[in-house]
C-alpha positions in Angstrom: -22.9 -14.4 4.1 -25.3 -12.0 2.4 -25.4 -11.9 -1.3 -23.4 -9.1 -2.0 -23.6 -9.5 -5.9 -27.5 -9.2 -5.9 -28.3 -7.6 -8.8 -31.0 -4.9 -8.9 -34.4 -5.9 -9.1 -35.8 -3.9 -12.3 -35.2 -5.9 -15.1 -32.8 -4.9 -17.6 -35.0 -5.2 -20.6 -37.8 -3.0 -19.1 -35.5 0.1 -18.9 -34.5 -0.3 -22.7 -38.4 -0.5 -23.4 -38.6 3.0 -20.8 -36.1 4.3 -23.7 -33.2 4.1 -21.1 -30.7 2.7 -24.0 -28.8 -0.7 -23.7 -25.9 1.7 -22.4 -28.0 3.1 -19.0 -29.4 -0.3 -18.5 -25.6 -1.7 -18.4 -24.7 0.9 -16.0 -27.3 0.4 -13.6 -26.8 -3.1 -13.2 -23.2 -2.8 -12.5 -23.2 -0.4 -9.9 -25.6 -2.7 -8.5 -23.4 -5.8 -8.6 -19.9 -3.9 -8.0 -19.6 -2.0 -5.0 -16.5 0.7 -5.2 -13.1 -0.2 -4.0 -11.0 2.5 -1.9 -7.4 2.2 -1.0 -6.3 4.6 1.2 -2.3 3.8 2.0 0.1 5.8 4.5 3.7 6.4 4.2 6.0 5.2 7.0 3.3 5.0 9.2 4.6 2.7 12.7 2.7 0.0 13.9 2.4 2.1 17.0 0.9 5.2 15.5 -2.8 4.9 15.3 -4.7 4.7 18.3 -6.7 1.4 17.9 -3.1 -0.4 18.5 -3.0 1.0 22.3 0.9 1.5 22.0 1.5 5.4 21.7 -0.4 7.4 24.6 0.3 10.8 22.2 -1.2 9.7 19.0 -4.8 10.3 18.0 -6.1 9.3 14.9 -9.9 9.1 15.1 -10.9 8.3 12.1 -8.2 5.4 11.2 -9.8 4.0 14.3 -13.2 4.2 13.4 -12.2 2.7 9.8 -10.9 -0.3 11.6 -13.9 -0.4 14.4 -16.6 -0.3 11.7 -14.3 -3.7 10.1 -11.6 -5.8 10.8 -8.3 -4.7 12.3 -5.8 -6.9 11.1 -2.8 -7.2 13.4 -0.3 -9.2 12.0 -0.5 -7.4 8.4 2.4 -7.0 5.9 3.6 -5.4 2.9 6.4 -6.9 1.2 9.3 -4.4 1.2 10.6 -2.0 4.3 11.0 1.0 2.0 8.4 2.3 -0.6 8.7 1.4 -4.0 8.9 -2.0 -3.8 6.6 -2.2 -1.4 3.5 -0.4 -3.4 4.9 -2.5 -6.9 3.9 -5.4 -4.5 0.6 -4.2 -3.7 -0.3 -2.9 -6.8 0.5 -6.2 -9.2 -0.5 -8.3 -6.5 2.6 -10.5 -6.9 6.2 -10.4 -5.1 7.8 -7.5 -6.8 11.1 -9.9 -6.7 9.5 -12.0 -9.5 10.5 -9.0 -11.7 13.3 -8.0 -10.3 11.7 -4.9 -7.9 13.5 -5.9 -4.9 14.5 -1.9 -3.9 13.6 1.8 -4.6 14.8 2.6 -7.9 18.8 3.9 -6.9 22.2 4.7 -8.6 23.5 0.9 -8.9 22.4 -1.4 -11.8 22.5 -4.9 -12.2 24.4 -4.4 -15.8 24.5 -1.5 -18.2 21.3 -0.4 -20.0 18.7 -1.0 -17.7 16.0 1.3 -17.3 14.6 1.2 -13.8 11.0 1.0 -13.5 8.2 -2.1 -13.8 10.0 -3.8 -16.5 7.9 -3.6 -20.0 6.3 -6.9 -20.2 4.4 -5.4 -16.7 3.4 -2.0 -17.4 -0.7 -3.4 -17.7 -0.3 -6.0 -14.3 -1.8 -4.0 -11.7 -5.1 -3.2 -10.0 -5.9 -0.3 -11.7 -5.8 -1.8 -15.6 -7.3 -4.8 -14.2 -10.7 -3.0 -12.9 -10.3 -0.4 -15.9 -11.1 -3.1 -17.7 -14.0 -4.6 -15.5 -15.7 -1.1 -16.4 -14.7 0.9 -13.4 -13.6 4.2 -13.5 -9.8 4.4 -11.9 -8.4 6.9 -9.7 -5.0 7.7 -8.1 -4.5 10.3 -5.9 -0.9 11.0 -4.2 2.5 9.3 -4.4 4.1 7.2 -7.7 6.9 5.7 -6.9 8.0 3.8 -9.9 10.8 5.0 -12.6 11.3 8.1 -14.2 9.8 7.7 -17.8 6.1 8.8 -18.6 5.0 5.1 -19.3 5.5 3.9 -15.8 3.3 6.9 -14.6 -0.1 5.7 -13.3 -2.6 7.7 -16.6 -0.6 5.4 -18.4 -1.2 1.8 -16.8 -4.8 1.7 -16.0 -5.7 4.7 -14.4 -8.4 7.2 -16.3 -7.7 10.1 -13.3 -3.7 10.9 -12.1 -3.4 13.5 -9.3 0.3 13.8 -7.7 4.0 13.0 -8.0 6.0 10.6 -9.3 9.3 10.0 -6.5 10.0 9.2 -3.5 9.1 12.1 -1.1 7.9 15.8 -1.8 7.5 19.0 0.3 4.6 19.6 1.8 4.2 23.3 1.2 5.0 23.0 -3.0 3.9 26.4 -3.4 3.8 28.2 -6.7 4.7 26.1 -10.1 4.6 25.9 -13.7 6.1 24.0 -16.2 9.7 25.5 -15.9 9.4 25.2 -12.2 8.7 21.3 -12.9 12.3 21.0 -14.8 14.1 22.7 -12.4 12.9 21.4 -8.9 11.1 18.3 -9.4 10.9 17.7 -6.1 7.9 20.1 -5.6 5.8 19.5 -8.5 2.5 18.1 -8.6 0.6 16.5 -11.9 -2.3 15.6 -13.1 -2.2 13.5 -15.6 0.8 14.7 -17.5 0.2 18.5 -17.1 1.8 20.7 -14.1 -0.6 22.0 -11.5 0.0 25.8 -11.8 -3.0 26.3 -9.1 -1.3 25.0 -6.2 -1.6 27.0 -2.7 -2.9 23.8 0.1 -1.4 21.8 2.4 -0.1 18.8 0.3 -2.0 16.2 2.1 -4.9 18.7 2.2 -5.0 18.5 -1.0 -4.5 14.9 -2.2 -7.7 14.9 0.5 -9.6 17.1 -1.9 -8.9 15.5 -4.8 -9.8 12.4 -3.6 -13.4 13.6 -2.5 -13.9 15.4 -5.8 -13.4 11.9 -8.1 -15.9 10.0 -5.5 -18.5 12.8 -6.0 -17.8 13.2 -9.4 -17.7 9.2 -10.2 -20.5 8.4 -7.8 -22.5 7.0 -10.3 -20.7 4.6 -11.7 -18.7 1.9 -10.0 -15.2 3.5 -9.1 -11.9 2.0 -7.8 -9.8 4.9 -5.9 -5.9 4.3 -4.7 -4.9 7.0 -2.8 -1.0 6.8 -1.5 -0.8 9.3 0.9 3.0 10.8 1.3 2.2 11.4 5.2 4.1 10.6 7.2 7.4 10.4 5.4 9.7 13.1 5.4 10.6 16.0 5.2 8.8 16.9 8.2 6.2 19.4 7.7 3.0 20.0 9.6 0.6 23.2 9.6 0.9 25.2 12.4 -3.0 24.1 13.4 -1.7 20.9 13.5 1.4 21.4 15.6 -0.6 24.1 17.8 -2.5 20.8 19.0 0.9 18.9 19.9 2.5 21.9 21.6 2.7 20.1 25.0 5.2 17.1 23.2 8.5 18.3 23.8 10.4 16.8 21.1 9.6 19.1 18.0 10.4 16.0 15.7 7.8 13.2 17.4 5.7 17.1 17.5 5.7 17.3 13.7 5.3 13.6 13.4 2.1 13.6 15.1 0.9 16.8 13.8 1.1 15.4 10.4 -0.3 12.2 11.5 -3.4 13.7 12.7 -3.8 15.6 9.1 -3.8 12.1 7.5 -6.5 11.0 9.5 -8.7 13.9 9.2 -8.5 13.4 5.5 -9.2 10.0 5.6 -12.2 11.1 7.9 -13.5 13.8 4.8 -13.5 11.0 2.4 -14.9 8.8 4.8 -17.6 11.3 5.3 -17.9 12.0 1.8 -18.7 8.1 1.2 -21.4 8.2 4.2 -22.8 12.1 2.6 -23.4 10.0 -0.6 -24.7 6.9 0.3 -22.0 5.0 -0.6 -20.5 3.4 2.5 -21.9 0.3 2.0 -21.5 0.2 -1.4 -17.3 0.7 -0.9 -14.9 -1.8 0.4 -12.3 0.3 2.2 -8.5 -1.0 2.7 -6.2 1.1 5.3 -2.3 0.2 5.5 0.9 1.6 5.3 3.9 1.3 2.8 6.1 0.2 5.7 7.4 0.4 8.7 8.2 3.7 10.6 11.4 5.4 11.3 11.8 6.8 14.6 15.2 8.1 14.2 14.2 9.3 10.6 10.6 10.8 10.9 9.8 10.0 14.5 7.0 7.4 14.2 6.7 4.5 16.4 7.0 0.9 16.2 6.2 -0.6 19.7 6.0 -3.7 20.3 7.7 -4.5 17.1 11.7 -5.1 16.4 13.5 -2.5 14.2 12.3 0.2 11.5 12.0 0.7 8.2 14.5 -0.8 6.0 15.0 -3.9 7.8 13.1 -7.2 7.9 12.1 -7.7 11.5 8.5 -6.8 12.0 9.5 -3.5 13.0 10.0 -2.9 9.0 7.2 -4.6 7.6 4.5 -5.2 9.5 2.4 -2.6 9.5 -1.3 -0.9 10.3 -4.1 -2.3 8.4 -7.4 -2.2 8.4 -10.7 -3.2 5.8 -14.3 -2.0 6.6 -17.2 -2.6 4.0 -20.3 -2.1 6.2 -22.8 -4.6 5.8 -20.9 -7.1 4.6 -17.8 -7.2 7.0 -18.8 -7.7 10.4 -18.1 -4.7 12.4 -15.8 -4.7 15.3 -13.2 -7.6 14.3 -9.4 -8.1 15.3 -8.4 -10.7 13.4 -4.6 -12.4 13.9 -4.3 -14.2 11.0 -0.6 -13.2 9.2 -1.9 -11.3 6.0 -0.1 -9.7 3.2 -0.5 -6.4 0.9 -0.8 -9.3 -1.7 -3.9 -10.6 -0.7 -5.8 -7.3 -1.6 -6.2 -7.1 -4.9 -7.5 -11.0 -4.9 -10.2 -9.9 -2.2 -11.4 -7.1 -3.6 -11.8 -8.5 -7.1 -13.9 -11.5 -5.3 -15.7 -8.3 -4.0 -15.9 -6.7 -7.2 -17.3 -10.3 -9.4 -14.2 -9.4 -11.1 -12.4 -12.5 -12.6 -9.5 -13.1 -11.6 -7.2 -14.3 -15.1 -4.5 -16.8 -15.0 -1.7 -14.2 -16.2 -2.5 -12.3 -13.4 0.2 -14.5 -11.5 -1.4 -13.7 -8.4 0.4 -14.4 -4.8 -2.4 -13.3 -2.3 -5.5 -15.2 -1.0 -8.8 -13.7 -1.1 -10.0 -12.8 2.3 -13.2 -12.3 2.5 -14.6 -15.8 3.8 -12.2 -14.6 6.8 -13.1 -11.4 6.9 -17.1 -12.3 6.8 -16.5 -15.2 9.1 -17.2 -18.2 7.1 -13.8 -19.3 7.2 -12.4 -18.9 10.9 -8.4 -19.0 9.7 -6.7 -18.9 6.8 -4.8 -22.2 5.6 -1.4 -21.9 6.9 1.4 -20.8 4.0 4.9 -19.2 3.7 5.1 -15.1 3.5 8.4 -14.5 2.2 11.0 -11.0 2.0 13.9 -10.2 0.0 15.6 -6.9 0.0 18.5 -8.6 -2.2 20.3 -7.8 0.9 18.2 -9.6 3.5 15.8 -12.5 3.3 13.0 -13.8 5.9 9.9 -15.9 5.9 7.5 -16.7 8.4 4.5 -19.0 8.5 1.5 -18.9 11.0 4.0 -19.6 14.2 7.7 -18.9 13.2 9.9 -16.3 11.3 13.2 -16.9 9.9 15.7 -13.5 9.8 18.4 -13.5 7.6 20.1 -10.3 8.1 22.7 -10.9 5.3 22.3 -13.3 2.5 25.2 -12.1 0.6 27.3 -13.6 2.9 28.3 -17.5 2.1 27.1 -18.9 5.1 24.3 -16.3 6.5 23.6 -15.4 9.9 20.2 -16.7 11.1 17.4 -15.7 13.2 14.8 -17.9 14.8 11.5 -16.4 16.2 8.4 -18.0 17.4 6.4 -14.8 16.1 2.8 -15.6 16.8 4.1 -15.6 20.4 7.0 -13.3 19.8 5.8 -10.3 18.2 9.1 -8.5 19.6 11.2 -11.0 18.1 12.8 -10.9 21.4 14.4 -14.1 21.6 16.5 -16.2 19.1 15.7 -19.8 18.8 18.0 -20.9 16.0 19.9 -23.0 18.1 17.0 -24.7 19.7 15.1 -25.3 16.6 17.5 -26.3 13.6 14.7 -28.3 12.4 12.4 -25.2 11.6 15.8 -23.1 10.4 16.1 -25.7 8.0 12.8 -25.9 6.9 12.3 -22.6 6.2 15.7 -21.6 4.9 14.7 -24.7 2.1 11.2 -23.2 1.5 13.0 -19.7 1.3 15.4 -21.0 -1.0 13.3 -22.4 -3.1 10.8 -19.0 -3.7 13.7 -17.3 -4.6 15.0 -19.5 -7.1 12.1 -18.7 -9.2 12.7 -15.0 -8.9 14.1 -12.4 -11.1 17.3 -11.4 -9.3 17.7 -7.9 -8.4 17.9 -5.1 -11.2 18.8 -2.0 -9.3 19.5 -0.3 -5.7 21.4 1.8 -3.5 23.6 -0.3 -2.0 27.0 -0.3 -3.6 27.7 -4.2 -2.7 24.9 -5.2 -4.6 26.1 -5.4 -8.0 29.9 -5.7 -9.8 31.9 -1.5 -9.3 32.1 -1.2 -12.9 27.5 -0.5 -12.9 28.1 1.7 -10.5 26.3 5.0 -10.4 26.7 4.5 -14.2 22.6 4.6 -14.4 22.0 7.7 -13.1 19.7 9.0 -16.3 17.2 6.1 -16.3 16.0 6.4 -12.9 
């Protein structure tokens, strides 16, 4: 592997004597030893909706596939929830969301009486973007917050110098004309940066979280920058331009129409900031992550899962395993498909081993660092438990089996065995053939979870006792 720290070559102490200042000097050697880190993440994007999967014959999403051609596609990637929030406070702290409690989207039932929903306080500084604020990059977020409703769990708040976008769980497409009294009444289809209204609003929305992505890389290029960017495509509502659904006017159903209309707008964005790496010179200078929040939802938005089991919201593949892809050209060979299970977890540990960024103790990581894989000095990762809980349903899997537990509110719950790494459709139930692997990993599940926080909040009205019901509302 090539040393991708090398420093530069001009020594530090003959720029201060050029009167380049202690300050320059700093800067030049760190965008020397830290290359950039761009996270570019879908929303209820199937596993069958970029082209580099082969499964849909309609979708075309260029660019997603030359991300993952110029890298390593990973094909057995996961998040850690089947709907959003959970899933991104998972990637973003690095750790399973159930440790604090984050097992759903924030919803009208609450554990007990007085709890606000959000990343609980002790939390509001574990995530990636604090962590490389304080490694000296400059921090952008571009797109969809999904964490509670109080300005300290927005993202200008918690490690991120730059904020462009919304803070719930969907917005319109076409938000049109707003100010701050428009922002009070229909918060649905308001857009922020930082903590001011965007009264200059007239693009398509993921035109323009496109646009503001590519003006923080050219106006950070410089200096060593770390850019999230949570794209709300594909989720609903389902919205498309009519360029885009002009292209997809053979498709006969005008929902899988719209679906792949948007589609195709998410990848030609992720192609201008693509582009906008290569204009600058900064491709191999960026490590790039592509994945989606979770599964897709066919009878919901229209996007496909093939081969997988299921959708969104459930914990067969079908809701969690997802597309995802990491290029950094030079570094990681070109070309890859790589099988290993991997986890949304595992990012923030890889790109801080990409960044020289130490990881701290207190970080209370779950992931693995993946670059040895990813350049090829490891062939496989050591084999380890993946785990899921939606307080609802649990499952685990390991390199070769996956344990479903559709219920695990029930006393005795129902059980799925799957031989996955041959399985992928979780076609057929083993249970009853393997008790010896049901036990083992209901034991190893069991024992995750007991370290856990339980469950603080949710939509599900059998999750917690009738008298927290709805009675939460305001703290969302």
């Amino acid at each position: 592997m090539k040393n991708v720290f090398k420093k530069t070559a001009v020594s530090m102490t003959v720029l201060a004597a050029l009167g380049s200042g202690a300050a320059f000097a700093q800067s030049i050697e760190q965008s020397q030893t830290q290359p950039n880190v761009v996270i570019l993440f879908a929303d209820d994007l199937g596993y069958a909706d970029v082209g580099y999967h082969n499964s849909s014959k309609d979708v075309e999403t260029p660019n997603m596939d030359r991300l993952a051609a110029s890298g390593a596609a990973l094909t057995a990637g996961y998040v850690t929830a089947p709907v959003c929030g959970p899933s991104r406070a998972g990637l973003t702290s690095g750790r399973y969301q159930q440790r604090f409690g984050f097992h759903n989207n924030t919803g009208p039932f609450v554990r007990e009486e007085g709890i606000v929903q959000g990343t609980p306080d002790g939390m509001l500084n574990n995530n990636f973007g604090y962590y490389f604020q304080q490694a000296g990059y400059v921090t952008g977020m571009v797109g969809k917050h999904h964490d509670g409703k109080q300005r300290k769990f927005w993202p200008h708040h918690r490690g991120f110098d730059e904020f462009y976008g919304f803070n719930n769980g969907a917005a319109n497409y076409f938000v049109g004309p707003q100010n701050q009294e428009t922002a009070s009444s229909k918060p649905f289809s308001v857009m922020y940066r930082n903590d001011k209204v965007d009264d200059n609003f007239d693009e398509y929305l993921t035109d323009r979280f496109g646009s503001e992505a590519i003006s923080f890389i050219e106006r950070h290029k410089d200096s060593p920058f770390f850019l999230y960017v949570p794209f709300n495509g594909v989720h609903g509502p389902l919205q498309a331009t009519e360029e885009d659904l002009e292209r997809y006017a053979h498709i006969e159903d005008k929902k899988r129409r719209k679906l792949l209309a948007m589609n195709y707008n998410v990848d030609r964005n992720i192609g201008r900031i693509l582009d906008t790496l290569e204009e600058n010179e900064l491709t191999e200078n960026t490590i790039v992550f592509f994945l989606s929040d979770n599964g897709g939802k066919p009878k919901g938005n229209a996007s496909y899962n093939l081969p997988l089991r299921a959708q969104k919201g459930t914990l067969w593949d079908g809701g969690i395993r997802i597309p995802f892809a990491v290029s950094w050209p030079g570094t990681i060979p070109a070309g890859q498909t790589i099988d290993e299970p991997i986890i949304s977890l595992d990012i923030l540990p890889t790109m801080a081993a990409a960044a020289n960024v130490d990881v701290q103790a207190d970080w209370n990581l779950d992931g693995v660092n993946l670059l040895p894989l990813l350049t090829g000095e490891d062939k496989s990762l050591e084999n380890r438990f993946l785990y899921w809980n939606t307080s609802m349903a649990g499952a685990i899997r390991d390199h070769d089996w996956k344990l479903v537990m559709p219920n695990i509110r029930n006393q005795r719950p129902r059980v799925q065995l799957f031989n996955i790494s041959n399985d992928i459709s979780e076609s057929k139930d083993l249970a009853k053939e393997h008790p010896e692997q049901v036990k083992r990993l209901q034991e190893a599940w069991n024992a995750w979870d007991a370290e856990n926080e339980a469950a603080m909040w949710g939509w599900n009205r059998n999750m917690f006792p009738v008298e927290t019901n709805w009675r939460n509302l305001n703290s969302l």
